[in-house]
C-alpha positions as CSV (number, residue, x, y, z in Angstrom):
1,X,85.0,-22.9,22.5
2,X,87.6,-24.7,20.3
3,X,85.0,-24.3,17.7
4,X,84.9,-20.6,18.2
5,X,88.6,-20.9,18.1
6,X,89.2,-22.7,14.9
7,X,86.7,-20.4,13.1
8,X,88.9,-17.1,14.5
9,X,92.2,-18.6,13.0
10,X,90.8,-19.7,9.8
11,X,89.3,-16.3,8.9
12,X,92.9,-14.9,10.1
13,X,94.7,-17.6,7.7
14,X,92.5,-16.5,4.8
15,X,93.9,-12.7,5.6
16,X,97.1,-13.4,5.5
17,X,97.0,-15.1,2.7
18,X,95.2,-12.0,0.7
19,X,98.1,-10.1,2.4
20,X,100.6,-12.8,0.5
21,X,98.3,-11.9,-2.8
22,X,99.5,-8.2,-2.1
23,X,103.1,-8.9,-1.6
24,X,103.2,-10.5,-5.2
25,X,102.5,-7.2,-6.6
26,X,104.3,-5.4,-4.3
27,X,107.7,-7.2,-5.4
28,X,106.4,-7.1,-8.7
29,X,106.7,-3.0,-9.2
30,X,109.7,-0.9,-7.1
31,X,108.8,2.8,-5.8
32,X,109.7,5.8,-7.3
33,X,111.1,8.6,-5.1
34,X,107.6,10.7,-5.5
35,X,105.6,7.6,-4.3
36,X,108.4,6.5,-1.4
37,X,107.7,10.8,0.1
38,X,104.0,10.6,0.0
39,X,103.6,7.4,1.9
40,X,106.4,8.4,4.1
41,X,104.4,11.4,4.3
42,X,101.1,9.8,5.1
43,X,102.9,7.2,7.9
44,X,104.5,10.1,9.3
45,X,101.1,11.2,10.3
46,X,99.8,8.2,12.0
47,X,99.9,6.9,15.0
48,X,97.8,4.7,17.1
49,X,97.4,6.1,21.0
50,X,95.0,4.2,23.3
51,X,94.4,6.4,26.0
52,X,92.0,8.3,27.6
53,X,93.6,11.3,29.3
54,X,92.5,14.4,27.5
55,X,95.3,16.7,26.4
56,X,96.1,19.6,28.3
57,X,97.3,22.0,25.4
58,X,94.4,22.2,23.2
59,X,94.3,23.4,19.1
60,X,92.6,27.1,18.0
61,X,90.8,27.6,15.2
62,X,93.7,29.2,13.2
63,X,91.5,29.6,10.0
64,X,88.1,31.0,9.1
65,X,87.3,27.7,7.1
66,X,84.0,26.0,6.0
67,X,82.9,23.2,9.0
68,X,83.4,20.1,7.6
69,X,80.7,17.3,8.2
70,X,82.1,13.8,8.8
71,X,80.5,10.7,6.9
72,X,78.6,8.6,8.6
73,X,80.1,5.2,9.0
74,X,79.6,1.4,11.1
75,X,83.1,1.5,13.7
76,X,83.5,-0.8,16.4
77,X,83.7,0.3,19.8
78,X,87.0,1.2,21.4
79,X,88.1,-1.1,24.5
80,X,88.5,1.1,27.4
81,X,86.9,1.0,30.7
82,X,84.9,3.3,32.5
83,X,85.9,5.5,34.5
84,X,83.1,7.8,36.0
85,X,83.9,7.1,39.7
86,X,86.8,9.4,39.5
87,X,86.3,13.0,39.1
88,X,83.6,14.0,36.5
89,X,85.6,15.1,33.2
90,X,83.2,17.4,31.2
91,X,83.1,17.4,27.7
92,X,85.6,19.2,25.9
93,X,84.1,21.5,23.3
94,X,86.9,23.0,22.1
95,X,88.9,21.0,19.2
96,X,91.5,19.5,21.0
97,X,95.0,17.7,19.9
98,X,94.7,15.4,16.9
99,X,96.0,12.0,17.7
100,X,99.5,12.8,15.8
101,X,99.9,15.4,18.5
102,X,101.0,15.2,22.3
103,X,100.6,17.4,25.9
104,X,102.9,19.0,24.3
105,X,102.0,20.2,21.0
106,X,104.9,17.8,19.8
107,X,104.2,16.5,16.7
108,X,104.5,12.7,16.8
109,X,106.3,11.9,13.8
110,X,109.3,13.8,15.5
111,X,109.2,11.4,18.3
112,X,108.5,7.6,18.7
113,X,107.0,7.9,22.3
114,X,105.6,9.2,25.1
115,X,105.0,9.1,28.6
116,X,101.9,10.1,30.7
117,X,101.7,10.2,34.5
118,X,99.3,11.9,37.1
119,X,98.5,11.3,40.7
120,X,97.0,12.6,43.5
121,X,94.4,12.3,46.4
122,X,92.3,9.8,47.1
123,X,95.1,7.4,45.7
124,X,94.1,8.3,41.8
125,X,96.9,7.1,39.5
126,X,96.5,7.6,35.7
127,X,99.3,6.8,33.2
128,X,99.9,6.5,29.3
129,X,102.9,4.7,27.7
130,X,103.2,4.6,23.7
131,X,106.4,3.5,21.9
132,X,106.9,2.9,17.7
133,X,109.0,0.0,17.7
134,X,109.0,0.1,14.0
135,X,107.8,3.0,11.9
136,X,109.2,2.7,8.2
137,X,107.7,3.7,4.9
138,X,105.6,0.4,4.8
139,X,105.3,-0.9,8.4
140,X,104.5,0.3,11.8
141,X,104.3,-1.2,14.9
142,X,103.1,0.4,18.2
143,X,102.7,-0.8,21.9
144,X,100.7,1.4,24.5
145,X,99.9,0.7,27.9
146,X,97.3,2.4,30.0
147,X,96.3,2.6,33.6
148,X,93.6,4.2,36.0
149,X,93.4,3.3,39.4
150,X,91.5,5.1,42.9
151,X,91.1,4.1,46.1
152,X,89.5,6.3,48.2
153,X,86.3,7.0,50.5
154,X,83.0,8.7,49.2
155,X,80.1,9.5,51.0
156,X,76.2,8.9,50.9
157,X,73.3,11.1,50.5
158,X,71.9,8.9,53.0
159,X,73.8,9.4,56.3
160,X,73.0,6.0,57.6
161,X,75.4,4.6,55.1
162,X,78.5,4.8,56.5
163,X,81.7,6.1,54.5
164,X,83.0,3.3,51.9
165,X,86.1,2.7,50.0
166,X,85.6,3.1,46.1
167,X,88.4,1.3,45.0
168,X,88.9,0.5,41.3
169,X,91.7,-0.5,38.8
170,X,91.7,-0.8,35.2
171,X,94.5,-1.8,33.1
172,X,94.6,-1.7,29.0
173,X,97.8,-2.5,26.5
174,X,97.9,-3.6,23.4
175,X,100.0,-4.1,20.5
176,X,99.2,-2.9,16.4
177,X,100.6,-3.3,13.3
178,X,100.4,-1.9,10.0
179,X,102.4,-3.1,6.8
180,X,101.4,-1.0,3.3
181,X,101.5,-2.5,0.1
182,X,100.9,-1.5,-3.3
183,X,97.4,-1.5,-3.4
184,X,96.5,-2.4,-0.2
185,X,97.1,-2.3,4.2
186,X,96.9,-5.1,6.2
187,X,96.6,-4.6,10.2
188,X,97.1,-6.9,12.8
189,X,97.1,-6.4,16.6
190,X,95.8,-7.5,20.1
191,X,94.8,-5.9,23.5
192,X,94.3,-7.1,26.9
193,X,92.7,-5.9,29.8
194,X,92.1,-6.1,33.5
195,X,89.8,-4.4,35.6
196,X,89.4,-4.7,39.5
197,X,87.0,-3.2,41.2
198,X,84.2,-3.4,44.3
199,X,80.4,-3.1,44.2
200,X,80.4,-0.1,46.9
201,X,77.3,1.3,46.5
202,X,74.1,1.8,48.8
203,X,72.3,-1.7,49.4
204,X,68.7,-1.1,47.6
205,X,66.6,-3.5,50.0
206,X,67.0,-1.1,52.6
207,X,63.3,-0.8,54.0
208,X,62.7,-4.0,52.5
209,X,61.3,-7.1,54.8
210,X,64.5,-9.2,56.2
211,X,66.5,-6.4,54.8
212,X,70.4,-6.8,55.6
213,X,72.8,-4.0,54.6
214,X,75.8,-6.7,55.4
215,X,76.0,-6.8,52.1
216,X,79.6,-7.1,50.6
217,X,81.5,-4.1,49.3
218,X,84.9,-5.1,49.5
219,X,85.6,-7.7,47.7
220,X,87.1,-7.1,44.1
221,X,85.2,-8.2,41.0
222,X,87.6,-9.0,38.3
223,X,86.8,-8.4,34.5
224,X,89.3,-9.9,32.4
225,X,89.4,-9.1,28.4
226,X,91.2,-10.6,25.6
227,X,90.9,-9.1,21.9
228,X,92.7,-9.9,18.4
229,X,92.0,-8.8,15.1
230,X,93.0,-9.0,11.9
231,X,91.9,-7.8,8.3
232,X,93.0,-5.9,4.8
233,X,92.0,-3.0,3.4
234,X,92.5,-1.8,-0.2
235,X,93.8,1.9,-1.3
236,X,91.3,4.2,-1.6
237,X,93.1,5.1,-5.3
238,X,92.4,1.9,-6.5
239,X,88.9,1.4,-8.9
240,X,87.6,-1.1,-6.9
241,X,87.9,-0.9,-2.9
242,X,87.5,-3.9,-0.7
243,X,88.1,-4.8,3.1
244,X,87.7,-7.8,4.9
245,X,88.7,-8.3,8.8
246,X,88.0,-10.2,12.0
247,X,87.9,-10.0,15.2
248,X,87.5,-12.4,18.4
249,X,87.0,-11.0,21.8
250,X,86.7,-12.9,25.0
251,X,85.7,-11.2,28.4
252,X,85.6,-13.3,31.6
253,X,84.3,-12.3,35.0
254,X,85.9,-13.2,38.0
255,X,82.6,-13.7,40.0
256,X,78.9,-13.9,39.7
257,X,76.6,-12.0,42.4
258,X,78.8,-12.9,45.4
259,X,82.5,-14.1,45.6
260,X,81.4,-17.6,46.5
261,X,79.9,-18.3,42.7
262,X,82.0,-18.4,39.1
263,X,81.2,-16.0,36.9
264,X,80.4,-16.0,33.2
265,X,82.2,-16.0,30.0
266,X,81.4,-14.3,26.7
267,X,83.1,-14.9,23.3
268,X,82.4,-12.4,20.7
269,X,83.6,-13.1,17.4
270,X,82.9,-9.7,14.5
271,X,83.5,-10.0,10.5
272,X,83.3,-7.2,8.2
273,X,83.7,-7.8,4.4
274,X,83.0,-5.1,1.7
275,X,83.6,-4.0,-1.7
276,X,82.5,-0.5,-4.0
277,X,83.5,0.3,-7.3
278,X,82.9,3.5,-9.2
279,X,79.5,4.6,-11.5
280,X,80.2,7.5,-12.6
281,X,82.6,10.8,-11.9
282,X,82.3,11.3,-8.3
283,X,79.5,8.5,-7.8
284,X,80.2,5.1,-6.3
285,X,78.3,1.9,-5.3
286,X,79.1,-0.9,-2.6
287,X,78.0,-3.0,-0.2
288,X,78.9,-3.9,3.3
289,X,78.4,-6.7,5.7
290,X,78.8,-7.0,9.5
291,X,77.9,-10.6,11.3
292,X,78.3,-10.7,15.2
293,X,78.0,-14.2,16.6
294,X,78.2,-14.2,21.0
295,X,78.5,-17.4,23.1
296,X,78.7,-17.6,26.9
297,X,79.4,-19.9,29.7
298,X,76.5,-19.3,32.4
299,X,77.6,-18.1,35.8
300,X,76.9,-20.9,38.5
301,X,74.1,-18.9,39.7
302,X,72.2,-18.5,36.5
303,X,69.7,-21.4,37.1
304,X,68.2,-19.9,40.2
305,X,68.0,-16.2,38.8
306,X,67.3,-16.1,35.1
307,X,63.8,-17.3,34.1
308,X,64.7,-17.8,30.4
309,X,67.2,-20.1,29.7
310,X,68.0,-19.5,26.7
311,X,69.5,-16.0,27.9
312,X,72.7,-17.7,27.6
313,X,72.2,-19.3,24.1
314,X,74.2,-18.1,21.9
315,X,73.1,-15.1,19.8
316,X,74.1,-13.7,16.2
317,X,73.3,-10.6,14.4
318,X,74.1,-10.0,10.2
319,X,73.7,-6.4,8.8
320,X,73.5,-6.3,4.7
321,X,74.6,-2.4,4.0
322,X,74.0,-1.7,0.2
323,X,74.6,2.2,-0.4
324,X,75.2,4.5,-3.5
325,X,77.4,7.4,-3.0
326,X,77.3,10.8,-4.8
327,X,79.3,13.9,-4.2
328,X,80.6,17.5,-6.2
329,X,81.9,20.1,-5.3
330,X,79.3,21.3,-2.9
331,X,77.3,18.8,-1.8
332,X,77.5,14.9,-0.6
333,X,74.7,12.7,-0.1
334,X,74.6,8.6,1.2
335,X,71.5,6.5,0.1
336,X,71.9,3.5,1.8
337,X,69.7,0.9,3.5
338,X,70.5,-1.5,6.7
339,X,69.2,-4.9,6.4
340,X,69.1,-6.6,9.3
341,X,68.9,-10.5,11.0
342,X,68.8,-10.9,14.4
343,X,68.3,-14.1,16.8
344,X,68.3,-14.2,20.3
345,X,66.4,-15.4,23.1
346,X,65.2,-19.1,20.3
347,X,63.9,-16.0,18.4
348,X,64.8,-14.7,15.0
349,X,63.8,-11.1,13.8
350,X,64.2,-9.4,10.6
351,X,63.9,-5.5,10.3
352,X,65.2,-2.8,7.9
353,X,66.4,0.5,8.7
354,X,67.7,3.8,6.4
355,X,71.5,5.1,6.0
356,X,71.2,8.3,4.5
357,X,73.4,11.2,5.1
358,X,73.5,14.5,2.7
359,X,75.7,17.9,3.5
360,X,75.9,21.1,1.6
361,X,76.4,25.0,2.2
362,X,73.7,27.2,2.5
363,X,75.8,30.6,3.3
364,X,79.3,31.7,3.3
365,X,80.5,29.4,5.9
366,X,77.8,27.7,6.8
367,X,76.8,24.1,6.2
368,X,73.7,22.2,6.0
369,X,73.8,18.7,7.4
370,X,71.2,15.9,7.9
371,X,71.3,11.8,8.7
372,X,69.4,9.4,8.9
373,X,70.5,6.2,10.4
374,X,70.1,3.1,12.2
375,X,71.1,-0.3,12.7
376,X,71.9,-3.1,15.6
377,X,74.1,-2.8,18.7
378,X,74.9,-6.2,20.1
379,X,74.8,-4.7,23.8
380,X,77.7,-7.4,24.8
381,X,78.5,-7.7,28.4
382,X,82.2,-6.3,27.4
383,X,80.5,-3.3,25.9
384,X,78.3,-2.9,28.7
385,X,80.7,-3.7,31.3
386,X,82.9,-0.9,30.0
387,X,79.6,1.8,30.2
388,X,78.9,0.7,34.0
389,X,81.3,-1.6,35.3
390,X,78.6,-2.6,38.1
391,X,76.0,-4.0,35.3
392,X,74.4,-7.3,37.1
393,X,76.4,-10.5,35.6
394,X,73.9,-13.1,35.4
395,X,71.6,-11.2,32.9
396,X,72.8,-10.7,29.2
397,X,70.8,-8.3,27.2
398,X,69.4,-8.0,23.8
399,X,70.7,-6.5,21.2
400,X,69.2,-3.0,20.6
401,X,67.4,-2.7,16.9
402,X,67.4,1.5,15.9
403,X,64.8,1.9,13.4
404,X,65.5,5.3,12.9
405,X,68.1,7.9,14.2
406,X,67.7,11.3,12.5
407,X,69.8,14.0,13.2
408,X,69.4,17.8,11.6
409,X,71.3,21.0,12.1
410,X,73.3,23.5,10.7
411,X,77.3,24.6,11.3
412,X,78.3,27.6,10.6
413,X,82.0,29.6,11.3
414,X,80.8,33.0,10.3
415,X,84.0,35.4,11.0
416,X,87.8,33.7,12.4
417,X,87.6,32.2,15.3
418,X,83.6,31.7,15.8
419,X,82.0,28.5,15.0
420,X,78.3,27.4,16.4
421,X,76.2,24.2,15.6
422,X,72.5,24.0,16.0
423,X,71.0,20.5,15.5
424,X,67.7,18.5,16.6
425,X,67.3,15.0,16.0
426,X,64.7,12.0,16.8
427,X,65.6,8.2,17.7
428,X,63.8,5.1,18.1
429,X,65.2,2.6,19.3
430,X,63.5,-1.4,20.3
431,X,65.5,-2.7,23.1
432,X,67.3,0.3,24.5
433,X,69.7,-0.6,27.6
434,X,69.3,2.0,30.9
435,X,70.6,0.9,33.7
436,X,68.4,0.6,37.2
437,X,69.5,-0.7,40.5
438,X,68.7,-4.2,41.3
439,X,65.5,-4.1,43.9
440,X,66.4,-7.0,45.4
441,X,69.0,-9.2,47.0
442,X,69.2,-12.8,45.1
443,X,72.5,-14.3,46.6
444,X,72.9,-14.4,50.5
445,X,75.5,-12.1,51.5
446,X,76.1,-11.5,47.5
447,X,77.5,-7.5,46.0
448,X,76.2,-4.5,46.7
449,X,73.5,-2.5,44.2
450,X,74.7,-4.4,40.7
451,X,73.3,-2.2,37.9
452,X,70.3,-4.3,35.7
453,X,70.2,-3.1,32.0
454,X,66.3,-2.1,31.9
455,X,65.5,-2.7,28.3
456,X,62.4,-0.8,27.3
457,X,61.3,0.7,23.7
458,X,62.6,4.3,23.3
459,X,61.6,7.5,21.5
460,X,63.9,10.4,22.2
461,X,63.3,14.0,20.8
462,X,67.1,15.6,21.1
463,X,67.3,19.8,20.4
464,X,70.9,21.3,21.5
465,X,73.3,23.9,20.2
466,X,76.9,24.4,20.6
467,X,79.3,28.0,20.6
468,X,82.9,28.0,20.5
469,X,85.1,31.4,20.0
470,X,88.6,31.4,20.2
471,X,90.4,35.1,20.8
472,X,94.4,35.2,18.9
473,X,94.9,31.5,20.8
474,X,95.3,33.8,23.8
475,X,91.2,33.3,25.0
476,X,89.0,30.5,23.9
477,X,85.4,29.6,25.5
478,X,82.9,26.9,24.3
479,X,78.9,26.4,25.4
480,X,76.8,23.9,25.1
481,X,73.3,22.6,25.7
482,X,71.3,19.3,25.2
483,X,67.9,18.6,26.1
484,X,66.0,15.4,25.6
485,X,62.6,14.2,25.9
486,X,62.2,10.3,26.1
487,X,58.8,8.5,25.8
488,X,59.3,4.8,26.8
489,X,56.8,1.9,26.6
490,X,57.2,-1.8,27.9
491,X,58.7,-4.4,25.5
492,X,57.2,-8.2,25.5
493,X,60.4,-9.5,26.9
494,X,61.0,-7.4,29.9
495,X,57.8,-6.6,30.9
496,X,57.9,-8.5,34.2
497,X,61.9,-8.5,34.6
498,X,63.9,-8.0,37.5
499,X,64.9,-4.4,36.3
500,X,61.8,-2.2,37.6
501,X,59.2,-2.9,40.3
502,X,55.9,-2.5,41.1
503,X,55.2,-0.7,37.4
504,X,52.8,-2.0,35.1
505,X,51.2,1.2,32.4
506,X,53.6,3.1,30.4
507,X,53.3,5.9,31.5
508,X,54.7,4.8,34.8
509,X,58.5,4.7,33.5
510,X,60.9,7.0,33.7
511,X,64.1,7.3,30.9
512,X,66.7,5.5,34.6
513,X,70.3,6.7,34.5
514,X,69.5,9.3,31.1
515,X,69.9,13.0,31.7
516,X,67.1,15.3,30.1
517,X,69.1,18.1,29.9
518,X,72.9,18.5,29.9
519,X,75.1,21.6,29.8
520,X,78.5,22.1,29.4
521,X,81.0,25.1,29.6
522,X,84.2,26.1,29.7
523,X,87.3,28.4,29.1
524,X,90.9,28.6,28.5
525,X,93.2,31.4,29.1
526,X,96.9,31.7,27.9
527,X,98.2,34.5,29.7
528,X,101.9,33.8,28.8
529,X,102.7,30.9,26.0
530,X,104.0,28.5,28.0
531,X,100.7,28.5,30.5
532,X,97.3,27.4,30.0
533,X,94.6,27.7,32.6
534,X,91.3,26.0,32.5
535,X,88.2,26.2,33.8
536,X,85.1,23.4,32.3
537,X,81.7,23.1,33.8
538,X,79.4,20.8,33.9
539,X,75.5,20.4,34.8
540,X,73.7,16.7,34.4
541,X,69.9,17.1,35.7
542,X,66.9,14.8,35.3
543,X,67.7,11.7,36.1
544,X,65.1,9.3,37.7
545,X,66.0,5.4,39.2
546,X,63.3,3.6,40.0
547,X,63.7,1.4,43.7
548,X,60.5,-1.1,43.7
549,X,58.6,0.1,46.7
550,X,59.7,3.5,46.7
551,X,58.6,3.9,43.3
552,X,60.4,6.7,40.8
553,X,63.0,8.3,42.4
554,X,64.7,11.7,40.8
555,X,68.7,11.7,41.7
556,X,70.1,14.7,42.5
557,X,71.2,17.5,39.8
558,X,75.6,17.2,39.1
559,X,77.1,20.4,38.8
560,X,80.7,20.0,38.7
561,X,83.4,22.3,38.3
562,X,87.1,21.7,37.4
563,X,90.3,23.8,37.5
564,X,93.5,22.7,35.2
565,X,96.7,24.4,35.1
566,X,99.5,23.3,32.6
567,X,103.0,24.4,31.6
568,X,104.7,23.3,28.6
569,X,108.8,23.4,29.6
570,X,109.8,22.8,26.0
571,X,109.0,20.5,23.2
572,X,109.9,17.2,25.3
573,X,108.5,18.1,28.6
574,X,105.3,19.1,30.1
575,X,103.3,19.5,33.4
576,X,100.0,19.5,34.8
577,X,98.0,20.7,37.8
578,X,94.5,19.4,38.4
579,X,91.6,20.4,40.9
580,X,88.3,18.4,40.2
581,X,84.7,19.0,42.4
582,X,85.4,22.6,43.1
583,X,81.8,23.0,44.9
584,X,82.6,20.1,46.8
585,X,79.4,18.4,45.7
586,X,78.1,14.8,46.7
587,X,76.8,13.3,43.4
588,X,75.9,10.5,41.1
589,X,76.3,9.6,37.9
590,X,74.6,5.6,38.7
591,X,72.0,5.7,42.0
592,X,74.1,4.7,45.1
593,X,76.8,5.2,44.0
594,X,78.4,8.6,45.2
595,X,81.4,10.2,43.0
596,X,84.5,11.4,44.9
597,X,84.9,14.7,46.6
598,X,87.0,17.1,46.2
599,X,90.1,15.9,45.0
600,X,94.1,17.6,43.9
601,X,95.9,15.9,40.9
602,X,99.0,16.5,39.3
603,X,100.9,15.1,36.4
604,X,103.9,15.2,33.7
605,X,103.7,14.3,30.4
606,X,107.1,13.3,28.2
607,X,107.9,13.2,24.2
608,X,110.8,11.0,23.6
């Protein structure tokens, strides 16, 4: 740990001292009054917002404009929780506010904060705080808090399971900051987190010899998170770009498979270092490099569960990202290749994998787009716990190797206001993570149905198209369709794990917890400005769990349906009305364990 320690704060000396190479310059040369407008320009359109309440005023295509295809690129993944045991939010379609804009339509430039809070039944809290403490033409400095809580009773398919609290509260803040130089940014910032929460799904030895459903479901789990980072950027004007950060994460569980046994800690420490420079016009070479290096302190049960020690052994990843870059004035294309070094498990593996992307119009308003990717996903058990917060914490998983992820399709906004996208794509992916109910109990009186990250080799053969039409801002509707077809096949290392029972060809598995086909829907109707009413849909079907003796078991299609009305008073204050579950399903995004009922929210939202 102090190892880990001293390595974070030397990589975050040698940053600041870069940063102290970029202040030279900057006392060096003063701004004129044309420079000092366009950065206070291009500040005045920043601002960093960590939350994940979706707006309630959303943005209309205003223009008939050419869709624009983003360029593929390595991010980290943000540090929120999940939070699908509250009402199912469907996908919004339609484009909503850009992060410079609020509830409100309020511009945040104009203000330095806001405020976000909602309530309602089954004790569901939700809350957004966001405050500039400095925003000048070269620094900015932001704190955010954000909070979502529930604690109320679901219900089981089965009827033998009696009613259950399904309590949960996650907790996120954070602070960033930003300082501009001449030639270059340096950022700097931290986040903490806290989630609480209870294991309150259906026992899965039920049926099982010496089965005992006195399992426990109230006690709260506690997942505790801890992340700094640091790093420098150079302009994108200058002739030769560069970037170097860090950062160090540490994520700390409160309790292994029962309260009576420690849980595990995980330290995650991610460097990124780059540079390009420029070939010719519009042409541009670089290379890239991402390390990943993860150590853990076993959970006290560890020796009697995990057959392989060396699960816990510290593993590291290193991707060498060499691309060339060529655009005009119509087309943009990425050649790039993923090298790749991966050890895990007293194993070390070498693979390559493409980074291609190319775009360019093929009609009036209509784009051709194609990538081709790849690359490694560390699977750490923050990421994971923050997908399904009732993952199993005495198994860490592999990282997943992508050998190839290829997406095609075409986007096209033929006349104002219409815009449509139909793509297909094909993935393969060596050490996938689904997520399957434990089949059986291995800690006396120990949690309720923790979630075991299956870890199989995946093909999946995606087709899916997407409509959006917007009427004058007074009517806009979006559709959209996915369907997937997975083939899956036994990897070495998991094929006699804890994750699946009684399964030994193929062809016995199933794609657990992934939908085959997903739909969503929706529309939103200004009748007068200040109003917006909302309607979304949305249908998840074929999902499978597998439960040991009982084999492959298909969980039951979610349709949900959600009604949202919001007023905007004036540019300061706005207001919110929320009815979630509208056919008063009983569903399941994870097997046993149930999603709330119907459920009434409300909510403000202030610019100050």
């Amino acid at each position: 740990m102090r190892k880990i320690q001293a390595l974070m704060m030397s990589v975050l000396l040698s940053g600041i001292s870069l940063s102290g190479l970029a202040q030279e310059s900057d006392e060096k040369k003063e701004d004129t009054e044309r420079e000092k407008k366009e950065r206070q320009q291009n500040l005045n359109r920043e601002m960093t917002l960590e939350r994940e309440y979706d707006p309630i005023v959303q943005d209309a295509t205003k223009v008939n404009t050419l869709p624009v295809v983003r360029e593929m690129k390595i991010s980290k993944r943000p540090i929120t929780y999940s939070d699908y045991a509250v009402p199912i939010l469907p996908e919004k379609e339609m484009y909503v506010l850009p992060p410079e804009k609020l509830m409100t339509e309020v511009e945040h430039h104009k203000r330095n904060g806001y405020l976000h809070f909602g309530g309602g039944m089954l004790m569901n809290m939700t809350g957004d705080f966001g405050y500039h403490l400095l925003n000048t033409d070269r620094d900015l400095l932001s704190v955010y808090f954000s909070h979502r809580s529930a604690n109320g009773t679901v219900e089981f398919e089965d009827e033998t399971i009696n009613k259950r609290k399904a309590k949960f509260n996650d907790n996120l803040g954070g602070l960033d900051f930003t300082h501009r130089f001449d030639k270059a940014t340096l950022k700097l910032g931290g986040r903490f987190g806290y989630s609480a929460f209870n294991y309150y799904g259906m026992p899965t030895n039920i049926g099982l010899p010496d089965s005992d459903l006195s399992n426990d479901s109230i006690t709260n789990q506690g997942d505790r998170l801890i992340n700094v980072y640091g790093g420098v950027m150079s302009d994108t004007t200058t002739s030769t770009g560069y970037h170097i950060g860090i950062d160090y994460t540490n994520f700390d569980q409160k309790y292994s498979l029962s309260k009576e046994l420690d849980g595990m800690t995980e330290n995650h420490i991610g460097i990124n270092f780059g540079i390009s420079s420029p070939v010719n016009n519009g042409q541009r070479f670089g290379i890239d490099v991402n390390a990943n290096i993860l150590s853990y302190t076993a959970p006290s049960s560890a020796s009697r569960i995990v057959v392989d020690s060396s699960a816990f052994d510290t593993h590291f990843n290193v991707t060498l990202n060499p691309y060339y870059r060529m655009e005009s004035d119509t087309w943009k294309l990425l050649l790039g290749l993923n090298l790749a070094l991966v050890s895990q498990n007293s194993e070390t593996d070498v693979f390559v994998s493409p980074d291609i992307t190319f775009d360019a119009p093929i009609a009036n308003w209509s784009v051709f787009y194609a990538k081709l990717g790849g690359g490694i996903e560390s699977n750490s058990m923050a990421e994971l716990s923050r997908t399904n917060r009732y993952i199993n914490p005495v198994f860490t998983a592999d990282a997943s190797k992508t050998w190839a992820d290829l997406k095609l399709g075409v986007r096209s906004s033929a006349t104002a206001g219409l815009w449509f996208d139909l793509f297909a794509g094909y993935k393969y992916t060596e050490s996938d993570v689904l997520f399957n109910p434990s089949s059986y109990d291995w800690a006396d009186n120990g949690f309720n149905n923790v979630s075991m990250a299956f870890q199989p080799t995946t093909q999946r053969i995606q087709v899916g198209a997407t409509l959006k039409y917007d009427y004058k801002q007074i009517v806009d509707f979006y559709l959209k369709g996915v369907y997937n077809y997975y083939n899956l096949k036994f990897s070495d290392t998991w094929k006699n794990s804890y994750a699946v029972k009684d399964l030994n060809e193929d062809s016995d598995l199933e794609a657990y917890g992934k939908p085959s086909f997903v739909a969503n829907a929706g529309i939103n109707v200004r009748p007068v400005k200040p109003l917006t009413v909302s309607l979304d849909y949305c249908m998840t079907s074929g999902m499978y769990a597998n439960l040991g003796l009982e084999g492959n078991v298909k969980m039951k299609t979610i349709n949900d349906l959600r009604l949202r009305a919001s007023w905007k008073f004036n540019d300061i204050f706005g207001a919110y009305a929320q009815f979630n579950n509208l056919l008063f399903q009983k569903r399941e995004l994870y097997y046993g364990y149930p999603l709330q009922p119907f459920s009434v929210m409300a909510g403000f939202s202030v610019n100050f």
